[in-house]
C-alpha positions in Angstrom: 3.6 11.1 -11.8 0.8 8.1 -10.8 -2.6 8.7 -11.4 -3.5 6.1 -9.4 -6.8 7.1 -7.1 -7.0 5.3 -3.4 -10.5 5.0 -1.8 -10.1 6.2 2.3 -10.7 3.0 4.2 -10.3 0.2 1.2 -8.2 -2.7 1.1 -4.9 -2.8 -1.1 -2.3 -5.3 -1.4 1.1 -6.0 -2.2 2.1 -9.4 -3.6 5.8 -10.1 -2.0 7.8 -12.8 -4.0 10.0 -15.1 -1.7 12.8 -16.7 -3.9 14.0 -15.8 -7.4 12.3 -18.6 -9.3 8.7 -16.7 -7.9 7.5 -19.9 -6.9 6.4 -18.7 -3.5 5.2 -15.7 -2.7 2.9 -13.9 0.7 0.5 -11.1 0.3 0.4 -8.6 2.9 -2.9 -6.6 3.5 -3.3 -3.0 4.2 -5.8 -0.3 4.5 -5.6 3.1 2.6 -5.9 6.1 5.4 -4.1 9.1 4.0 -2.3 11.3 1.9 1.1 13.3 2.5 2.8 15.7 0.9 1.6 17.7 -2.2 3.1 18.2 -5.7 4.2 21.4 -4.9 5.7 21.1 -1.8 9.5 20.7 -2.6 10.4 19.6 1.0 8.0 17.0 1.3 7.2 14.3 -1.4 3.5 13.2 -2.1 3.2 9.5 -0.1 -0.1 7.6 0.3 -0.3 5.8 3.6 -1.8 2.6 4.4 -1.9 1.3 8.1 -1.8 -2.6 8.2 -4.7 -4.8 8.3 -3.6 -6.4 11.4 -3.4 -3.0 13.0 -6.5 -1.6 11.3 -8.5 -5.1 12.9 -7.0 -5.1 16.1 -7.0 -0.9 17.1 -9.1 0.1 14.6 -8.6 3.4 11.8 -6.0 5.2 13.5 -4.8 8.5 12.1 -1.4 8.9 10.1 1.5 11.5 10.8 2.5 12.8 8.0 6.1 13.2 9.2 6.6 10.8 12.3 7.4 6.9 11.6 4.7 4.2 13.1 5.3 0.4 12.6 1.1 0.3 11.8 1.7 2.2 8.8 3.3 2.0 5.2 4.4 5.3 3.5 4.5 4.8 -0.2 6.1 6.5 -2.5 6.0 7.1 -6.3 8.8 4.4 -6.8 6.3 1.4 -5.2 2.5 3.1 -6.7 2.2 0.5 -9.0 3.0 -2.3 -6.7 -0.4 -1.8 -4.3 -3.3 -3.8 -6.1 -7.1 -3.1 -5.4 -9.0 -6.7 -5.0 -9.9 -7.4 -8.5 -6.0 -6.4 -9.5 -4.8 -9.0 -7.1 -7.2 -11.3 -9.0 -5.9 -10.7 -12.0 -2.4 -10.7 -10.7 -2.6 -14.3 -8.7 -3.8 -16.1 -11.8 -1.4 -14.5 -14.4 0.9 -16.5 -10.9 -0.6 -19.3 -11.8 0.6 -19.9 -15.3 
């Protein structure tokens, strides 16, 4: 269970590696917006949904469905938590890159 907290309407970031030797790598931007799910809800696993910065800048803070699918959001899961980085994470993160 991730005790990770999300602030509604901050940035977060995922760091995507593009060959094995993780020489080159893209960051993607998103936009925390939502929580799904609950912990005691047995049908439906907690997500935390981020809409895309792209989406967020062009059509502004759009509101999540919980169950449908929507190429401006990402629903993530316990299984990718840790990979979302606040700004001074990504910080950290780009200069341990760097070494």
């Amino acid at each position: 269970m991730s005790r990770k907290h999300f602030v509604l309407g901050q940035q977060y970031f995922i760091i995507k590696h593009l060959d094995e030797d993780l020489k080159f790598f893209e960051i993607e931007t998103f936009v925390f917006r939502a929580e799904a799910g609950s912990d005691q809800d047995n049908t439906l696993a907690k997500r935390w949904l981020f809409q895309s910065a792209h989406s967020f800048a062009v059509k502004g803070p759009l509101t999540p469905s919980p169950h449908g699918k929507n190429e401006d959001f990402l629903a993530v899961g316990e299984d990718m938590i840790d990979d979302l980085l606040d700004l001074p994470a990504l910080v950290l993160r780009l200069n341990d890159l760097d070494r």
